[in-house]
N, C-alpha and C positions, 0 to 999 in steps of 0.2 A: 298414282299422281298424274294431273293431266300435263302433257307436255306443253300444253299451248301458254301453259303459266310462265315457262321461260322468256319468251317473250316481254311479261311485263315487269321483269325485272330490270328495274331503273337506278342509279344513284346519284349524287349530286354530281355534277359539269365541273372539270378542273376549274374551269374560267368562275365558278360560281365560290367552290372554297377558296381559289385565292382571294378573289376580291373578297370575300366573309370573313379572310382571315386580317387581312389588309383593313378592312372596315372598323375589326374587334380593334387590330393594334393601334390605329390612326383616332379610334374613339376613348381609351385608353390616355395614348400620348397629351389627346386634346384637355382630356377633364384632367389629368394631373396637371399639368401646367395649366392650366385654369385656375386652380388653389395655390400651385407653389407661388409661382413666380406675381400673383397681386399680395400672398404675404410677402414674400421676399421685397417686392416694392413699400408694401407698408412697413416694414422694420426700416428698410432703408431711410427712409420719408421720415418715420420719426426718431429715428437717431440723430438726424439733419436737424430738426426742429428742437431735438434736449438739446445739443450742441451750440445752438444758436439761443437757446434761453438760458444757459453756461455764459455763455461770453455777458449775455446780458447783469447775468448776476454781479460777473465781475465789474461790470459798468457799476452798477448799485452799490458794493460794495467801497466802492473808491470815491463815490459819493457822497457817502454817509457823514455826518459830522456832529459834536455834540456841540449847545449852547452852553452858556456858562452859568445856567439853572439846571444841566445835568438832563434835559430835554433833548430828543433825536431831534437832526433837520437833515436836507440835501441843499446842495450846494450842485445848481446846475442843472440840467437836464439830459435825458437818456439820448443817445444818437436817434432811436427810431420816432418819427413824430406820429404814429400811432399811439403812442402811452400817453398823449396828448388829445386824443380824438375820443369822446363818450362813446363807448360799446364796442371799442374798431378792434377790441378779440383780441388785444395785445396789454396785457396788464401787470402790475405789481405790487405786491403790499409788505410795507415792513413794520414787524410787530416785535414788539419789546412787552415786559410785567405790565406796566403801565400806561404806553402809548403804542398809536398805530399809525401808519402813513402809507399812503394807498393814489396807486395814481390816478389820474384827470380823467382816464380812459371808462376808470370804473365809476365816477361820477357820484352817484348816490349810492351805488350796491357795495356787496360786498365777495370774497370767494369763500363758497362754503361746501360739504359734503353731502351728498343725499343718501339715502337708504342705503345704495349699490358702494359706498365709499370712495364714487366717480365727486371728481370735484365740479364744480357749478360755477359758472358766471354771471351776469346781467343777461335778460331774456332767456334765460336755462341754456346758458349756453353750454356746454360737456369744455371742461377746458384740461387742458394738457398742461402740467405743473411740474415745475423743476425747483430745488427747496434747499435753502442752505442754512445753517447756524454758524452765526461768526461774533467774538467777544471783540468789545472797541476798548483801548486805552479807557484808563479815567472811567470806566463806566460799566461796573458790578454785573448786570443783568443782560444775562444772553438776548441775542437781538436774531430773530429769525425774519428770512428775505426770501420772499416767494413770487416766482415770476412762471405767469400763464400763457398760455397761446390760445384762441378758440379753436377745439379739433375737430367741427364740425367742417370748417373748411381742408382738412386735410383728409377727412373721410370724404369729402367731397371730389378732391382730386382723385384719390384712388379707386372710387367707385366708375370717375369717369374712362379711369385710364383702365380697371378691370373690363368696362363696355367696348375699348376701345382693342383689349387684348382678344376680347371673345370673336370679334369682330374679324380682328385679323387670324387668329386658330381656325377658325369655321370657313373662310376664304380660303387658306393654306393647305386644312382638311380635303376639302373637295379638290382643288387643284391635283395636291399626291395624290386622293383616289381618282381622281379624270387618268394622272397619269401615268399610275399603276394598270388602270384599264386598258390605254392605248399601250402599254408594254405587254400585258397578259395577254392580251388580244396579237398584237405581232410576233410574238412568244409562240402561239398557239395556232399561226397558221400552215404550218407543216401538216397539224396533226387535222385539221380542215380538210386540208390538199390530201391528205392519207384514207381521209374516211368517201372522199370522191372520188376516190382512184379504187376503194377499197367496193364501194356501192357497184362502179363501174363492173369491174369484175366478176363481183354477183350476179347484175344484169348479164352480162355476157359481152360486154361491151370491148373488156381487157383481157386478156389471157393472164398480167401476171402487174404486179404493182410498177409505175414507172415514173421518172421523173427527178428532180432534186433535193433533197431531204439535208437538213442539219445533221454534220456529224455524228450526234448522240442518237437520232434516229433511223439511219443508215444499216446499222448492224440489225435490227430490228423488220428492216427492210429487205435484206438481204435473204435472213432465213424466213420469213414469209414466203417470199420467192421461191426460195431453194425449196419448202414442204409445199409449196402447191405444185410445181413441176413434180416434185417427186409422188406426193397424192394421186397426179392426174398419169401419171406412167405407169406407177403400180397397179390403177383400175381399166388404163387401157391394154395393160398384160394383160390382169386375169380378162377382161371381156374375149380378147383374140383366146386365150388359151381356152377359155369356153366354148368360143365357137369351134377352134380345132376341136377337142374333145369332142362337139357335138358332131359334127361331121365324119370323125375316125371310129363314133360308136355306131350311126346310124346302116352303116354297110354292113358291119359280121351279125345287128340283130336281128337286122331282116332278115339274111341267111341263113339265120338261127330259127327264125319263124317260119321261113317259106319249108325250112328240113323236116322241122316238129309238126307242119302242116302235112307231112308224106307218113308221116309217122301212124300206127293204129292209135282207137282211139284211149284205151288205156297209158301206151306213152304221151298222150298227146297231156292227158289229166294229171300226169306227174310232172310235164316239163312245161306245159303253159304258164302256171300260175309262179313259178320261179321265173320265166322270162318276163310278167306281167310287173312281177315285183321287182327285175332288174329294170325294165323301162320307167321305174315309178322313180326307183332310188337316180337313175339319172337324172329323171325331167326337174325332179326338188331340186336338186343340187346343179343342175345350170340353170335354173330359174332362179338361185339364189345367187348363180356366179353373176346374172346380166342384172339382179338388183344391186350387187356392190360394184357393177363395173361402170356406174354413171361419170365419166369421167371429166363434168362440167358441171356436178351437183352445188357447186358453190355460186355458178352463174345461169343454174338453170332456168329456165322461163317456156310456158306455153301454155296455150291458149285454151281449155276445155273443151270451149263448144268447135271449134274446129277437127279436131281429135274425134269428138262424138258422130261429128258430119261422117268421116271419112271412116271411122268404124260400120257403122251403120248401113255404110252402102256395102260393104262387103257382107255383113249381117242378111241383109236384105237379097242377097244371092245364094248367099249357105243354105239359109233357111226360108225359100222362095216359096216352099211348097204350103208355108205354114202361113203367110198373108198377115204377119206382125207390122205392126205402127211403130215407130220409133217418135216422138213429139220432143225434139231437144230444143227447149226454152232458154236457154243458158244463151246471156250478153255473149258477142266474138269479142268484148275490150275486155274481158276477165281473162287474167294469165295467173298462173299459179307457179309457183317455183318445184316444179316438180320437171325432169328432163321428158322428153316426148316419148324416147321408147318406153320408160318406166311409166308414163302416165296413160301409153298404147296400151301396156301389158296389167294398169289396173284397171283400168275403162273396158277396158277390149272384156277381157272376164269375166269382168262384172255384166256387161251387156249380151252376151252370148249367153249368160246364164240365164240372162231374163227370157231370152229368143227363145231358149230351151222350154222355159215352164209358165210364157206368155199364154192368156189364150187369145187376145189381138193387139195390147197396146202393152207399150213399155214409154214410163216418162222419165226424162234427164229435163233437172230444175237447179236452182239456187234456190236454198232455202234462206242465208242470210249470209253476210262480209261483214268486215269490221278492215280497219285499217292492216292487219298483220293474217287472215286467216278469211278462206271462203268454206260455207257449208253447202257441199251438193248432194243433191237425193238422186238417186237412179230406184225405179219400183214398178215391177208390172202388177197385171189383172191375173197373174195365174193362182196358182192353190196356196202359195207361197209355203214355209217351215213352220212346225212348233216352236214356239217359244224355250222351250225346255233344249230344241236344239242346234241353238244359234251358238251357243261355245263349240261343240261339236263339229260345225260344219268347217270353224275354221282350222281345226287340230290338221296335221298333215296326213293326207291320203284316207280322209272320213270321206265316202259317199254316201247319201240316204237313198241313194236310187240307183243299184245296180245294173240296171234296163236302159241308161242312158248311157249313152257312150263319154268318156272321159276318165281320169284319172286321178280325183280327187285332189289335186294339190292348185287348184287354180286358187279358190278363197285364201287357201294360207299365204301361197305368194302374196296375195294380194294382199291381205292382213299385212304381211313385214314387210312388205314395199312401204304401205303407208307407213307404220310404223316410221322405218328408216329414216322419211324426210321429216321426221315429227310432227306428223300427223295424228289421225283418228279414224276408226271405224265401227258404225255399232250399223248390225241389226235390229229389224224391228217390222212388223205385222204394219204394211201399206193400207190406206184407205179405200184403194183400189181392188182389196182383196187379196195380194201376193205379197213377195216380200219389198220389205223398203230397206236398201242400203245408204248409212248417212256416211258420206267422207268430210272429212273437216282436216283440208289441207291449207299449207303456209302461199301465202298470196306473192305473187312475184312486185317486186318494188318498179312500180311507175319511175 
């Protein structure tokens, strides 16, 4: 699995669910009361309107009178002077077996039922009806008294006062989210302030996170602190106790070697290659102690082509006699998060390697960057490896050339160095004719 995949794992921004979430409940809140509350208005409205066609009835009712041919009449008129006005959507009619009496309002028409059993007025008007049966003294035959309103003007109001509600929801809406965002947002500048204090650090800028925090992000704060101080102590031990080590070992092996050198040559072929193999098992094992000992790997930063510069001239002395090119193409603005001696101790390697089996140029390039990761090629002109033995050469203490001086453990280093900063390395057969080593290391943050 490539590690560089890590990097593109992303997930949604607090600030993005809450306001999503804020968004869902506020659009929620809006559309329910968008339905309750214009029915709740309309029940209201027309329980107001039956109420006042009630009272009207009782007006009618106490109007009523009979002749003395047994004939309905009224006696008077209604308080409202709509019931007087042709079409003015305020009507009544009173119907007996025999007779019918119907106010001024409704003029020529009359109220009747359609299809829907919605009642109807003059001009189709939809009317709203309230309906009584009441028996008069003196007079056998139920008498029924029906009083209308037109409901198109009450559908009229309520439709304007629903435009007038949507109106104010959708203004109210946007407001709480305006001001849910201006809270999420000053909610969330600690955690701003945490992730530039946190960048800083990386760069190299902080040694440790500092500054003000909310309460609830303090303790959070705190042990950060405490595991990067204690991270960066326990890899500045092991480095010191590596280099003691290296130091306490290099005096008794010499005088192991310079004894074995007095020695015939029979002891010499028993006890060399046990000295060869104790100098191997050291060099792996602090070369592994100075790759975990970076103790700034969290703000490390440097620069390739500067590193290449300054390997190179020393290259260029070791191997004077051999009249190798070195061509480092590599931008000085390119930094990689890689610490300088680790990235000495993969460059350096890799480039001496090449010095070794150059037969005049050795190229250091960029092959491509992307925002999180740069790809550099280092590749000479010499014979370069089989394909078949590019896993090989990185295993520890594999040489393919015993005739060369070294130790075989420089490529693995070099392999789990990159590895460590979660990186890459592959071999591969140069154009040039040698070999070509790709590194595909984590780019340091501008």
């Amino acid at each position: 699995m490539r590690n560089s995949s890590l990097f593109k794992q992303h997930s949604a921004s607090l600030r993005s669910r809450l306001l999503l979430a804020a968004a869902v409940w506020l659009l929620v809140m809006t559309t329910s009361a968008s339905y309750i509350v214009p029915n709740f208005i309309k029940t209201y409205l027309v329980n107001q309107e039956t109420q006042q066609l009630s009272l009207y009835l009782d007006q009618l009712s106490g109007l009523i009178n009979i002749q003395s041919n047994g004939s309905l009449f009224i006696e008077g008129v209604l308080s409202n002077p709509r019931f007087q006005t042709p079409y003015s959507g305020l009507y009544w009619v009173i119907q007996s077996k025999h007779q019918t009496l119907r106010s001024r309002s409704l003029w020529d028409s009359t109220i009747k039922k359609d299809d829907d059993q919605n009642y109807i007025g003059p001009d189709h008007q939809t009317l709203l009806l309230t309906q009584r049966i009441i028996y008069l003294p003196d007079h056998e035959q139920a008498v029924d008294l029906r009083v209308a309103i037109n409901e198109n003007r009450l559908v009229s109001t309520i439709e304007s006062m629903t435009h007038g509600l949507w109106l104010i929801l959708v203004i109210m809406a946007l407001g709480i989210l305006a001001l849910i965002w201006l809270q999420v947002s000053w909610s969330l500048l600690p955690l701003q302030k945490l992730q530039i204090n946190l960048k800083k650090m990386r760069d190299g800028d902080n040694e440790q996170l500092s500054g003000k925090y909310p309460t609830e992000v303090m303790p959070l704060i705190d042990d950060l602190n405490a595991l990067v101080f204690h991270y960066q102590e326990l890899l500045l031990r092991a480095r010191n106790h590596a280099g003691n080590l290296s130091h306490a070992l290099k005096t008794p092996i010499s005088i192991l070697n310079n004894e074995v050198s007095l020695l015939d040559q029979d002891h010499q072929a028993r006890l060399l290659p046990v000295l060869n193999q104790l100098q191997q098992h050291i060099d792996y094992h602090l070369g592994r102690a100075r790759m975990a000992g970076a103790a700034n790997i969290l703000s490390a930063k440097c620069a390739p082509s500067m590193r290449v510069d300054a390997i190179s001239l020393a290259m260029d002395k070791i191997y004077a006699d051999r009249n190798i090119l070195l061509v480092n193409e590599l931008d000085s603005d390119l930094f990689v998060n890689v610490e300088k001696s680790d990235l000495d101790e993969i460059i350096g390697n890799l480039i001496e390697n090449s010095y070794k089996w150059a037969k005049s140029l050795v190229r250091v390039h960029l092959k491509s960057q992307t925002e999180i990761k740069a790809t550099i090629v280092i590749e000479d002109d010499g014979m370069g490896i089989d394909e078949k033995e590019f896993e090989t050469v990185l295993q520890r203490g594999m040489r393919l050339d015993e005739t060369t001086p070294g130790t075989g453990l420089g490529m693995n280093i070099v392999h789990e160095l990159v590895h460590s900063y979660r990186g890459e390395m592959e071999l591969s057969r140069s154009q040039l004719g040698g070999l070509r080593v790709t590194l595909i290391l984590p780019k340091a943050k501008s």
